[in-house]
N, C-alpha and C positions, 0 to 999 in steps of 0.2 A: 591685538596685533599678533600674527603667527609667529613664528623661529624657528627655524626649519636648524634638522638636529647639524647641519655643516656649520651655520651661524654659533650656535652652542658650542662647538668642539673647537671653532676661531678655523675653519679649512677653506672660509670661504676666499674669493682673490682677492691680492691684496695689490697695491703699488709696488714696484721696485722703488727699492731706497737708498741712498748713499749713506755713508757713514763716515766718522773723523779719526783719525788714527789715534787710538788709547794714548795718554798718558803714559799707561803700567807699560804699554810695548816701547815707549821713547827712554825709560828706566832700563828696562831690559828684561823685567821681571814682574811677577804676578802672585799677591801674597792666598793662598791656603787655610780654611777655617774649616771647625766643625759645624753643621745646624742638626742641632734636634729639636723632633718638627712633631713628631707622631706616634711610632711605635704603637702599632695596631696587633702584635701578635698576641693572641688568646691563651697559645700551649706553654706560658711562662707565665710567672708571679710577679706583679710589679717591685717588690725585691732585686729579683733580677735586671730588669729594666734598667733600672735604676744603678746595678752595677754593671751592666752594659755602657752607661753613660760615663759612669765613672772612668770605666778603664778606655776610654775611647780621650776621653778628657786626659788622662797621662800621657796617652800616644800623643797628643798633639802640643802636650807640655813640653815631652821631650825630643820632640820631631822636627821643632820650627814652625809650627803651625801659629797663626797671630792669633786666635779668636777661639772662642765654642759663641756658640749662639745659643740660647735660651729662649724657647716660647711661655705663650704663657696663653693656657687654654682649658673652657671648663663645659661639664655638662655631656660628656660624646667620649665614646670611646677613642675617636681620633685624638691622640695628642693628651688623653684624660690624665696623665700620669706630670703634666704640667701643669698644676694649677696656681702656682706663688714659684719667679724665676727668681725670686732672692732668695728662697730658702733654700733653694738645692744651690745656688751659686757659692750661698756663708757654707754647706757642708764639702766643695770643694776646693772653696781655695786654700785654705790651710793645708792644703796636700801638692798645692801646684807651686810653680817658683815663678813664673814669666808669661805664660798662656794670659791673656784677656778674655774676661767675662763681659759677653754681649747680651743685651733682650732683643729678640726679636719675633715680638716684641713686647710691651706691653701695652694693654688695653687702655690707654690712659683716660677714658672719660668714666670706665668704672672704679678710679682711684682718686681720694684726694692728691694732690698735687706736693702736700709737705707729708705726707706718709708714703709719697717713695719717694723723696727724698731723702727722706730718715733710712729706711731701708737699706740703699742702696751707700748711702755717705758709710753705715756702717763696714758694708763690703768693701767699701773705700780704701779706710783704713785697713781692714784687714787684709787686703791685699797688694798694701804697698802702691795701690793708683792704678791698680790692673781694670778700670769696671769702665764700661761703655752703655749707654742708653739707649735703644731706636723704640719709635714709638708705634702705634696704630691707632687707628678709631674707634676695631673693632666691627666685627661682623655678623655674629651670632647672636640673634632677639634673645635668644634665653640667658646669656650672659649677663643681659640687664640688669637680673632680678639686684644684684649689686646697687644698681644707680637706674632704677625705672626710668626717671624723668630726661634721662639724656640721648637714650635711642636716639631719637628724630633727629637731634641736631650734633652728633655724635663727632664730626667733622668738624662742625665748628670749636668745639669743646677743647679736640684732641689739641688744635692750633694755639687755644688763647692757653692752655695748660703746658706744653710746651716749654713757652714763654716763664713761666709761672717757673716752672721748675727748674730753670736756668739761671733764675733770680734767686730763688731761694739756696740754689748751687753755690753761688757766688758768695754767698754770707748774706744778701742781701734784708731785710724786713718787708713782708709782705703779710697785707690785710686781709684776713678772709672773715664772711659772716660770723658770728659764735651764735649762745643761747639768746633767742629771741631776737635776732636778726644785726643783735651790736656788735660791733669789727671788730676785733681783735688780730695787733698784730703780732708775726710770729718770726722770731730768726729758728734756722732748722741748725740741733746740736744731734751728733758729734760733727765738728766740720772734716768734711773729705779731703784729702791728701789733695787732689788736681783741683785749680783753681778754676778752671773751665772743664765742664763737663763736655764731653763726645757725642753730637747727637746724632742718631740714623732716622731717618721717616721712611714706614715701611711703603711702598707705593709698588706700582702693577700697572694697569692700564693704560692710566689717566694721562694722555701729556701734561696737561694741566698742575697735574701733582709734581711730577718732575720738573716742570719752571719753578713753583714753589716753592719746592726744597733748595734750588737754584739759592733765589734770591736770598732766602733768610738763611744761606751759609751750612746746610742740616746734609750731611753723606744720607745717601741712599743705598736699603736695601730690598731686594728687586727678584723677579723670577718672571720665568716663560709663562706668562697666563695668558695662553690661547696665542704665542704670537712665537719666531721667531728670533734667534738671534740678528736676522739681520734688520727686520724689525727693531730689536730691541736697541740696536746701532739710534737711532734716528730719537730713538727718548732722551738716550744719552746726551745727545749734540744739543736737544734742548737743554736741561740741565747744564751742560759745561756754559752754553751760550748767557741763561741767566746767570750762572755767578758771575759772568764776566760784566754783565750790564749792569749787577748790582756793585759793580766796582771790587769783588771778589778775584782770585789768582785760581780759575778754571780746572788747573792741572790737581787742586789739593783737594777737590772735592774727592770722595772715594766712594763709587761705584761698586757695591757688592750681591754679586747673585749665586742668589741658591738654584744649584744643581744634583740631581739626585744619581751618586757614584757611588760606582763597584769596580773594581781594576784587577786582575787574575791576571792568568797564565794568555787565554785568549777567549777573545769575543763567545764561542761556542760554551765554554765552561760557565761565563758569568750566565749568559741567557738562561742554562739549565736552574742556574742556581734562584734566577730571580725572579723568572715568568709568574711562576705561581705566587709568591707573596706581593710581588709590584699587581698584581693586576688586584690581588685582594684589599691594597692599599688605596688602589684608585677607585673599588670598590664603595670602602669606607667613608673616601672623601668624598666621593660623590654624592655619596647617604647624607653626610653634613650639608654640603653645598647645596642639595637638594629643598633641605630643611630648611637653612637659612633662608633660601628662595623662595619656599611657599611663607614663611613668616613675614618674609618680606613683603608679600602680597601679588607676587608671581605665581599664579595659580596654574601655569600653563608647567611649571617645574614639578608640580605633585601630581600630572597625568600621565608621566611617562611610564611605560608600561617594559615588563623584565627584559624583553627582548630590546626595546630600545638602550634601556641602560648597559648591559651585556653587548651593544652595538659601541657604545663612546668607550665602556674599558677597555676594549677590542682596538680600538682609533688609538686611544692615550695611551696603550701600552707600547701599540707600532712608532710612536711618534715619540716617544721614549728611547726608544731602542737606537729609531734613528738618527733624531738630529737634538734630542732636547735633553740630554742627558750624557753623564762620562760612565761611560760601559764599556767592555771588554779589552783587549790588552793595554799596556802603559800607550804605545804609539796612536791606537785608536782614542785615548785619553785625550793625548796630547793634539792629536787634530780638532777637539771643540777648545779647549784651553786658549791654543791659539787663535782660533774663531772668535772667543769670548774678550782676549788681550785686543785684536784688530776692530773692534764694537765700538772698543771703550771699559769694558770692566779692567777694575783696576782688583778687586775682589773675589776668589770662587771660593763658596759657600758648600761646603760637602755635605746632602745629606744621606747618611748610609743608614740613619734606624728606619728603614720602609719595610719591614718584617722580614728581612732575611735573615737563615739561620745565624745566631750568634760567631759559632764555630768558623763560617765559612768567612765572615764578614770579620776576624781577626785573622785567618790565614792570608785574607786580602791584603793586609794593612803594606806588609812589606812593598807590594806593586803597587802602591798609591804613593810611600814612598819614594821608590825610582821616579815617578811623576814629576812628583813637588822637587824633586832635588835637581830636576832641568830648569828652573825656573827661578833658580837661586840670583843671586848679584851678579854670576861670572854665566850664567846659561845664557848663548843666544840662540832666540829662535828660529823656527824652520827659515821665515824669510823675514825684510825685514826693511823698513821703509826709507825710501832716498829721500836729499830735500826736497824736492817737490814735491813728493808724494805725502809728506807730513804738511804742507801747506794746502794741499787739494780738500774739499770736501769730498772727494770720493777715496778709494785707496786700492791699491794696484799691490799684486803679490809680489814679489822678488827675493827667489830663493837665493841661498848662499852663492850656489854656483847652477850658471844656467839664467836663460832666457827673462823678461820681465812679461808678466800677463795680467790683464783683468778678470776682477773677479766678479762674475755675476750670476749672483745666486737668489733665489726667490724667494721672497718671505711670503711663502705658502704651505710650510710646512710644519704651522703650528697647531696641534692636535693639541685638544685640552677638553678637560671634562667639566670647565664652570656653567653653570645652570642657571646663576644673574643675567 
């Protein structure tokens, strides 16, 4: 079957969609995290790296920031400097007071199920109850080499483990095979501080996954792959709609997506600063993507030739600039933020290690700052929705002061460089 490179970059037309008014907008407010995701820069020592995370992780200890996010990723220079999100989480929390430690996520079908728990219960405690879980599948054939036999059904794994993990959270005893196939069962010691564990499921796509997550009560975290934020509205309404079928309180689920942010002086100054490392980043990730996609048996992903690839960094980076990312000054910030809040995300996920100079990407901090501090308990935003309008499945702008209009915008401007 062909796939013409608009299909691959997600630019192909799409429906107009409605969307349900955020939760986070009915609150007044929209909580701020870190994700480190990548860190593909070459002219630094992962030493560095690694105290880049650090001191990004105190900015947001003492900034009011809820989260850092933790991936967890092996094999590729994309992301390589991740490969175990509990050991870099046990070497910063003893330096944080309040920040929350997230995964986002872990590979769960490359791990037993009571060894991260154990893991993680430690962080537990050592953090006074600060630690949060979201999980994944997992993507990468070569990650395997961990757990060969799970690839195939890798989906199904992550689901029934889960589960597993929740139980063993709880204090619960759970049987797993031992030597030569006899059960043994096991409670997981030290027990963690929160009696109930925090789940995320990483999901993208799929509606599908976003019912799921729905029903079995699990927060989502979420990003533009190939799609629109006003797209991204209409996954959401799923999700709110299954917790509600599943006899779940819709508003508690929490929606977090990662966006990849720089905030400066103005729009001109950020682009100087990031053209050339964003485009190198989506470079990289495309190298991976690409990878994973011939491993996967998508043979049509390992034909593409330099000028085509050099065509989608080209796409992904304009579709960055424009609509699928928080770039240039605080007010241009603050118009996806509020796009993000009227969706439904109750969550934005900052990610700033995408190879920008270190130097630049701490001078930022103060203007991301100003950002986050509009968005506090007492910030209202630009506009802001009537009763009706919280009862409509569509949603109508209505600034402070001035006129009431609809807002209709096209979910066609998602530029993406996935190669599945």
């Amino acid at each position: 079957m062909s796939v013409s490179v608009a299909d691959l970059l997600g630019v192909a037309m799409k429906p107009k969609l409605s969307v349900t008014v955020s939760p986070a907008l009915e609150r007044g407010r929209v909580a701020f995290s870190f994700l480190f995701f990548s860190d593909v820069r070459k002219d630094v020592d992962d030493a560095a790296k690694y105290a880049f995370l650090r001191d990004l992780t105190f900015f947001a200890d003492r900034e009011g920031f809820e989260a850092v996010y933790l991936p967890e990723r092996h094999f590729h220079e994309f992301g390589s400097i991740h490969a175990n999100s509990a050991v870099v989480a046990a070497s910063l929390i003893p330096q944080t007071k309040r920040v929350r430690f997230r995964t986002a996520g872990i590979s769960l079908p490359l791990h037993h199920p009571a060894e991260v728990v154990e893991w993680w219960a430690m962080n537990d405690v050592l953090s006074g109850g600060r630690v949060d879980l979201g999980f994944g599948s997992g993507w990468n054939k070569a990650d395997f080499i961990f757990a060969p036999g799970n690839f195939e059904e890798r989906r199904r794994i992550c689901g029934e483990r889960i589960l597993l993990v929740q139980k063993l959270w709880r204090g619960e005893t759970v049987s797993f095979p031992g030597p030569g196939g006899e059960p043994v069962s096991v409670t997981v010691f030290p027990r963690p501080l929160q009696k109930e564990l925090n789940v995320w499921l990483l999901v993208t796509q799929n509606d599908e996954a976003f019912v799921h997550a729905g029903r079995q009560g699990f927060n989502i975290f979420t990003m533009l792959y190939g799609i629109s934020l006003e797209a991204m509205g209409r996954k959401i309404a799923h999700y709110r709609t299954a917790r509600a079928e599943a006899g779940l309180d819709p508003a508690k689920g929490v929606v977090s997506l990662m966006l990849h942010t720089m905030i400066n002086r103005d729009r001109a100054v950020v682009e100087r600063a990031i053209e050339q490392p964003l485009k190198e980043y989506i470079r990289s990730s495309l190298n991976a993507h690409t990878r994973a996609a011939v491993d996967a048996g998508h043979e049509m992903a390992g034909s593409m030739g330099d000028a085509e690839k050099l065509r989608m960094v080209d796409y992904a980076y304009q579709r960055y600039c424009r609509t699928g990312a928080i770039l240039g000054s605080v007010d241009d910030g603050c118009r996806v933020v509020d796009e993000a809040i009227r969706v439904g995300v109750d969550e934005i996920c900052c990610l700033v290690d995408f190879g920008v100079d270190y130097a630049f990407v701490k001078e930022s901090l103060p203007y991301l700052r100003a950002l986050t501090s509009r968005y506090n308990s007492t910030y209202s935003p630009a506009w802001i929705p009537t009763k009706r309008e919280k009862k409509s499945k569509t949603c109508c702008i209505r600034p402070r002061y001035g006129r009431c209009w609809c807002l209709d915008v096209r979910a066609d401007a998602g530029l993406w460089l996935c190669v599945k």
